[in-house]
VOGU-3710 file (C-alpha; in Angstrom, 3 decimals, decimal comma):
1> xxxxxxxxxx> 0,000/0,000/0,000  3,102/2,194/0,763  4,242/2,964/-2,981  1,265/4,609/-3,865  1,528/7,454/-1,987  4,951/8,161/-2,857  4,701/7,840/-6,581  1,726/10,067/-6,753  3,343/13,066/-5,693  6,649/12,804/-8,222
11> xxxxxxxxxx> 3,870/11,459/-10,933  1,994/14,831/-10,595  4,209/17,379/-10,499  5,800/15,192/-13,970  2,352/16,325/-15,280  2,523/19,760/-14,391  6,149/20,446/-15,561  5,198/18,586/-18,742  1,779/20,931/-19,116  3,790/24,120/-18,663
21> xxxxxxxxxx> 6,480/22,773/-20,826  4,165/22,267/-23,234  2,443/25,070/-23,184  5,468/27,247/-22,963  8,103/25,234/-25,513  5,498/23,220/-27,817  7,169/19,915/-26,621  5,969/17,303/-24,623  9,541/15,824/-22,552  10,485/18,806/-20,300
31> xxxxxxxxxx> 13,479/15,723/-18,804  15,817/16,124/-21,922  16,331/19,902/-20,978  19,214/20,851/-19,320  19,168/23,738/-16,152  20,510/26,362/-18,725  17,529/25,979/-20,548  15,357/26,140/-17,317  15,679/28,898/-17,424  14,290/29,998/-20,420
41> xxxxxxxxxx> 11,010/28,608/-19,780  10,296/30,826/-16,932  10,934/33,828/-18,972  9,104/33,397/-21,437  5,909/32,191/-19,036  6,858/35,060/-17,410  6,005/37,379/-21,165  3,141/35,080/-21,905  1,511/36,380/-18,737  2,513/39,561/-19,199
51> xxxxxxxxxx> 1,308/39,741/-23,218  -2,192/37,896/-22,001  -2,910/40,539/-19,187  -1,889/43,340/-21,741  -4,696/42,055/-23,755  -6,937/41,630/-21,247  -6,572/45,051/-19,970  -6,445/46,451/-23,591  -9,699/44,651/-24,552  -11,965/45,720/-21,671
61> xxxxxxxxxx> -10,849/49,390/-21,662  -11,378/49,857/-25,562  -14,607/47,944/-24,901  -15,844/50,307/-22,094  -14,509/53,350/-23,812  -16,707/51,955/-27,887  -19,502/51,089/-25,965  -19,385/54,845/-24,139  -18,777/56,438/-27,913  -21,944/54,009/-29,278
71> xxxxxxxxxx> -24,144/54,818/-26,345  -23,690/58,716/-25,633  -21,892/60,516/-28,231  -22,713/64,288/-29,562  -21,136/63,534/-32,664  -23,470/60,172/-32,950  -26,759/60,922/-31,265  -27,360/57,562/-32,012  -30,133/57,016/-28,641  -30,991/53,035/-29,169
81> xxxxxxxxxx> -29,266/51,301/-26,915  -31,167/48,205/-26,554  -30,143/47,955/-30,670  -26,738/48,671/-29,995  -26,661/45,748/-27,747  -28,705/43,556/-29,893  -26,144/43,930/-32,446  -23,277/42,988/-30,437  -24,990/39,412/-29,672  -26,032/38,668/-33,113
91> xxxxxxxxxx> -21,773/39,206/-33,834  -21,375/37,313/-31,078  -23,337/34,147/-31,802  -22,357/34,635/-35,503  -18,171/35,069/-34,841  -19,240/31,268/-32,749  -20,682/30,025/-35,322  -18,320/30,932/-37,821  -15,337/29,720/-35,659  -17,398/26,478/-35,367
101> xxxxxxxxxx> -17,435/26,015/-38,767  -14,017/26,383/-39,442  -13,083/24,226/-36,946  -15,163/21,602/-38,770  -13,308/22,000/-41,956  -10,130/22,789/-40,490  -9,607/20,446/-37,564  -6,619/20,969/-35,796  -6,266/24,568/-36,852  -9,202/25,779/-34,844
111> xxxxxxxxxx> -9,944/25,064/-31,430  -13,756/25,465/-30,877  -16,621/23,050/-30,326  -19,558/21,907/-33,187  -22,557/23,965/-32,760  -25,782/23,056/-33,229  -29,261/24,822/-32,911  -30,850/22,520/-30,323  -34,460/24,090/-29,328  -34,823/22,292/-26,501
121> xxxxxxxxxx> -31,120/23,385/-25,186  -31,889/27,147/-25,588  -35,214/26,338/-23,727  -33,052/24,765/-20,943  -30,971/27,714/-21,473  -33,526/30,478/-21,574  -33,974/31,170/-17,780  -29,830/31,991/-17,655  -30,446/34,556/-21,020  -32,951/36,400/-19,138
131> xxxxxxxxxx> -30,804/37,336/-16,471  -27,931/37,680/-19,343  -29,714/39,839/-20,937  -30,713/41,954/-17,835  -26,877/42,368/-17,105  -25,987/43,250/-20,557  -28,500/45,590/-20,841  -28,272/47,618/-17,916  -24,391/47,642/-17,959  -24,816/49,387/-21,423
141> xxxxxxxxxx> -27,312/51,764/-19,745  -25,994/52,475/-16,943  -22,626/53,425/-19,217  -25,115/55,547/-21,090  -26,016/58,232/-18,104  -23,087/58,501/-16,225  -19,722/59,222/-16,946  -16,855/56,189/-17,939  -15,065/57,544/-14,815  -17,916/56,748/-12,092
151> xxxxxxxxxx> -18,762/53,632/-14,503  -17,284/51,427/-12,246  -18,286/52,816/-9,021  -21,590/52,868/-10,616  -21,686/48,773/-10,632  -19,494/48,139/-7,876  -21,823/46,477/-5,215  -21,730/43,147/-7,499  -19,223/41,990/-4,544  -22,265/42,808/-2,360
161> xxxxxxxxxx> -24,747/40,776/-4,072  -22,654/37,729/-4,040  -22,591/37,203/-0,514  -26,257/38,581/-0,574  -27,332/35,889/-2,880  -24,841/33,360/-1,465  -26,874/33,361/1,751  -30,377/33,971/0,438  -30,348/31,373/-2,113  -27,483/29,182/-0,974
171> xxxxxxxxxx> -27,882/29,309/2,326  -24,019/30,175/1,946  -22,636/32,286/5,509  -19,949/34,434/4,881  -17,306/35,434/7,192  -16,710/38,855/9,458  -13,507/40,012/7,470  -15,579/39,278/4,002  -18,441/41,188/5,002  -16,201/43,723/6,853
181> xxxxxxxxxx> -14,461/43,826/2,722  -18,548/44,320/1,594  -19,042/47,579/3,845  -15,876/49,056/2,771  -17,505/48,519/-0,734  -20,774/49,729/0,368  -19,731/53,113/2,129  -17,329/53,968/-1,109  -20,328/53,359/-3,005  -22,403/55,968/-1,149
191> xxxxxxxxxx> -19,691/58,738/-0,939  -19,047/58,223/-4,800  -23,160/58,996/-5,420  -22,331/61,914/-2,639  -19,596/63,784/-4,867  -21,302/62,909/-8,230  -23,981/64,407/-6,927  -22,029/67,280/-5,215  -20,156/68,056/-8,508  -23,576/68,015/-9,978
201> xxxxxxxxxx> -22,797/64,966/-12,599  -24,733/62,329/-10,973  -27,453/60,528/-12,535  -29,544/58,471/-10,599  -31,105/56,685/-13,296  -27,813/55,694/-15,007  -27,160/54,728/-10,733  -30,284/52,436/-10,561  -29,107/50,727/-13,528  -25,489/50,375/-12,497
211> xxxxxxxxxx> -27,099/48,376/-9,034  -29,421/46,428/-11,344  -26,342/45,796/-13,364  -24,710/44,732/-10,388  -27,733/42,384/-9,102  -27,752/40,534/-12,973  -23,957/40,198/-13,022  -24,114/38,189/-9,070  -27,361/36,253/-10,506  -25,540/35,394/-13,924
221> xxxxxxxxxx> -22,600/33,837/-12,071  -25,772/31,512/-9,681  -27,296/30,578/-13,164  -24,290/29,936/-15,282  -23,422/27,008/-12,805  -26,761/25,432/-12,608  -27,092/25,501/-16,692  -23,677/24,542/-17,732  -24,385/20,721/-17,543  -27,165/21,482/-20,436
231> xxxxxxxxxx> -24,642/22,552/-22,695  -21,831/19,617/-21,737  -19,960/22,297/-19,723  -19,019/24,575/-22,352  -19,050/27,861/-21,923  -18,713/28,536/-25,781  -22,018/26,535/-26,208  -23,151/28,185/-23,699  -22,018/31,450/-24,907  -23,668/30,545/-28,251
241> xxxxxxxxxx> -26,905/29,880/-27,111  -27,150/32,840/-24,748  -26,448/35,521/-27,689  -28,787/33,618/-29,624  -31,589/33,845/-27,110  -30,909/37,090/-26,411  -30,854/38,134/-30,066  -34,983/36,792/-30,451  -36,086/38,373/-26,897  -34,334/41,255/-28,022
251> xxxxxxxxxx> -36,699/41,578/-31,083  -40,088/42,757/-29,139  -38,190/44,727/-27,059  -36,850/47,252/-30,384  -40,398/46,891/-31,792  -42,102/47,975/-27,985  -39,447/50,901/-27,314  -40,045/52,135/-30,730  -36,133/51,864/-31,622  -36,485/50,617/-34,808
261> xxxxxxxxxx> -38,399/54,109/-36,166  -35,376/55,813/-34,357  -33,175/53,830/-36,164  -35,064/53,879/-39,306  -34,129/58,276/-38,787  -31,282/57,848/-37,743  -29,097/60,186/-40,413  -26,033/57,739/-40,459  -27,701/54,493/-41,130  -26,361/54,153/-44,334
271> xxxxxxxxxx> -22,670/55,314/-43,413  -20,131/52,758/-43,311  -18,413/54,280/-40,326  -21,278/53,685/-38,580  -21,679/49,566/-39,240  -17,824/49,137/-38,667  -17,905/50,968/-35,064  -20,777/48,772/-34,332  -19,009/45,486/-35,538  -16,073/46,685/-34,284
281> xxxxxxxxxx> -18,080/46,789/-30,783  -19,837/43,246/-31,294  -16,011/41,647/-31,500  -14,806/43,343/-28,220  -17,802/42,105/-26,638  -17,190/38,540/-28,448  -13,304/38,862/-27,201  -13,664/39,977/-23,966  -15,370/36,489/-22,974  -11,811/34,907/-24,585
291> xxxxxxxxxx> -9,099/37,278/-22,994  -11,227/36,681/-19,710  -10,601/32,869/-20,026  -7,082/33,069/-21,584  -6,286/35,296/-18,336  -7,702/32,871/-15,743  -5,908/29,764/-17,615  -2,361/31,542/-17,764  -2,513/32,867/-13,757  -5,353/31,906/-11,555
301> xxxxxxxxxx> -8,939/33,645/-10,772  -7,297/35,216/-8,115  -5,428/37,206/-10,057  -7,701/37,393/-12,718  -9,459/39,924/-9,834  -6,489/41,768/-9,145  -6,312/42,012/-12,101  -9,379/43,257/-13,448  -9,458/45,695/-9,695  -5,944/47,390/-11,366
311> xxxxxxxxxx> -7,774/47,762/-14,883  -10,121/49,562/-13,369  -8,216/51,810/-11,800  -6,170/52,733/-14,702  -9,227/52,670/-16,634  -10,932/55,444/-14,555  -7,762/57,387/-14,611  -7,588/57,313/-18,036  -11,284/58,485/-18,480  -10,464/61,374/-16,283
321> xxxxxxxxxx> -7,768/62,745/-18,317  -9,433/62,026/-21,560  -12,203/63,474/-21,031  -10,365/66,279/-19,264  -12,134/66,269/-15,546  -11,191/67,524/-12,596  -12,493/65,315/-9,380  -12,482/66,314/-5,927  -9,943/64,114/-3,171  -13,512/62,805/-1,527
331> xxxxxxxxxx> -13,922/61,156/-4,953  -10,882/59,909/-5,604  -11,243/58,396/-2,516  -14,463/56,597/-2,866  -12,983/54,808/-5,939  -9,964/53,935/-3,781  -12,468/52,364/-1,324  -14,284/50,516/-3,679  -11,048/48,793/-5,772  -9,595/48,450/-2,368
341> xxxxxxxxxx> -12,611/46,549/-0,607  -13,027/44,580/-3,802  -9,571/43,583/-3,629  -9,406/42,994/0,016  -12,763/40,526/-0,549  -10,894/38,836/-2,775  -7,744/38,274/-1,108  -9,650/37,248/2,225  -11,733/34,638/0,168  -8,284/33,368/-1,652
351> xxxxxxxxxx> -7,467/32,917/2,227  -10,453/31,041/3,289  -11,231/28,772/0,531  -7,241/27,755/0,622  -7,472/26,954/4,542  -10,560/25,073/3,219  -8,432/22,849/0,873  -5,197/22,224/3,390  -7,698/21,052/6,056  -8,455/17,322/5,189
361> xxxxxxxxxx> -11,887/16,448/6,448  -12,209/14,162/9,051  -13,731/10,943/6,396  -10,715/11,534/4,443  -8,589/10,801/7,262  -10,201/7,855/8,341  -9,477/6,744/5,021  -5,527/7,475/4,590  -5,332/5,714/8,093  -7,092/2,697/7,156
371> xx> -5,049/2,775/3,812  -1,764/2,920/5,534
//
């Protein structure tokens, strides 16, 4: 019985030097190299992370700052946004489609799995593309009324909602430091509406939709795990069918809103411009969900949060001095309390769920004692 516990430890990390070797060198017998060319791995794992979180942080600030242009120009006055987003899921589920297909034809070139229009899938899926559509919705609006600078302060209690949900539907406690995080959140939150509101910017209607934004984004994350098993755990499929979905409930909603006669007036319909900005729009919304992934894969979802706290923060510097504004310290601050809090909530959660994993339970050591 002894051996096996000794030649599963050697046996694993083989497997992780030869998946990092392989992902880093294109071979598959990390052994044959020598320690000079150790080296050489690291650095370059050390660029790949660096080149993936560059595109990350590249993707979802153009994405912010297109959707902002789309949404509330002068220049545009283009004031559809339900269209705007309908358009970005129909390029969505098209670019999956299309990738599908070329992966059929070209296997081994393409990485992407078959997709097929299964109606009683997207029925199975539909509940999920409510709530998807919900989030993408009233991110885009709540982009629309206020500023890209308060845009993230704007939909910062999604933190909150988590543990709110966690407990209401999961029955899920959470513990004193995380909720400690959550009011640290909350109260930068409140001072942010304060000085918007003081520096007479605020809108609370593009507000209300940044918490429902918030709200969708927590419930998205619930429903995502209950409905991945319908699509075979794919979050491509399941990326598929939600833009589909949410490209025929989207339908009713131009016709009831009237958006189609604005469109139909709209004075740069026909410009070309126009289409690519939009397009242009519906593949930064198509490669966000990629970068997202190719993050996570290449350093953990713990620092895909750090992460994504720091690309806020640069991204609501960089709104500042585009758009050439001049905030008060109390609002600087409230930003600084809200990526801090986030980031505190996440390192406290790395902390808990990791002391959850080192602490064997007490069946599992019944079993490694009758073992040995």
């Amino acid at each position: 019985m002894q051996p096996g516990p000794g030649t599963c430890k050697p046996r694993a990390s083989l497997k992780r030097s030869r998946i990092l070797h392989m992902a880093l060198m294109g071979t598959s017998d990390p052994s044959r190299e020598t320690e000079a060319s150790q080296e050489k791995p690291f650095v370059l794992r050390a660029l790949q992370i660096a080149l993936v979180v560059s595109l990350y942080w590249v993707t979802s600030i153009s994405m912010v700052f297109l959707n902002k242009y789309l949404l509330d120009s002068p220049s545009l006055r283009l004031d559809t946004p339900i269209f705007v987003t309908f358009y970005q899921c129909l390029v969505t589920a098209l670019l999956c489609k299309g990738l599908s297909t070329l992966a059929a034809c070209c296997p081994g070139a393409v990485d992407f799995p078959t997709l097929r229009l299964d109606l009683r899938v997207a029925r199975s899926v539909l509940p999920l593309s409510v709530v998807f559509i919900g989030m993408i919705t009233f991110n885009n609006l709540c982009l629309k009324y206020v500023g890209v600078a308060f845009y993230n302060v704007g939909r910062s209690l999604t933190t909150v909602f988590n543990v709110l949900l966690s407990y209401l539907l999961l029955k899920q406690t959470t513990s004193f430091y995380a909720l400690l995080t959550c009011s640290i959140i909350i109260g930068g939150f409140w001072l942010g509406v304060d000085q918007e509101g003081a520096e007479g910017t605020l809108s609370w209607m593009g507000t209300i939709f940044g918490v429902l934004a918030s709200l969708c984004v927590s419930l998205n994350a619930i429903y995502t795990k209950k409905v991945l098993p319908a699509v075979d755990d794919s979050i491509w499929r399941l990326t598929f069918y939600n833009n589909v979905n949410a490209c025929v409930l989207f339908l009713p909603l131009l016709l009831l809103l009237g958006e189609l006669r604005a469109l139909c007036d709209f004075p740069q319909l026909g410009s070309a411009h126009f289409w690519v900005v939009m397009t242009l729009g519906g593949l930064f919304g198509f490669a966000i969900g990629y970068v997202t992934g190719l993050q996570i894969k290449f350093t953990s979802p713990l620092t895909h949060n750090v992460s994504g706290t720091a690309k806020a923060c640069a991204q609501t510097v960089l709104a500042v001095l585009y758009y050439e504004e001049t905030k008060s310290f109390l609002w600087w601050m409230s930003n600084m309390m809200v990526l801090g809090g986030s980031s505190a909530y996440t390192w406290v959660r790395g902390r808990e769920m990791k002391k959850v994993q080192e602490e064997p339970s007490p069946k599992e050591d019944e079993k490694s004692n009758v073992e040995v």
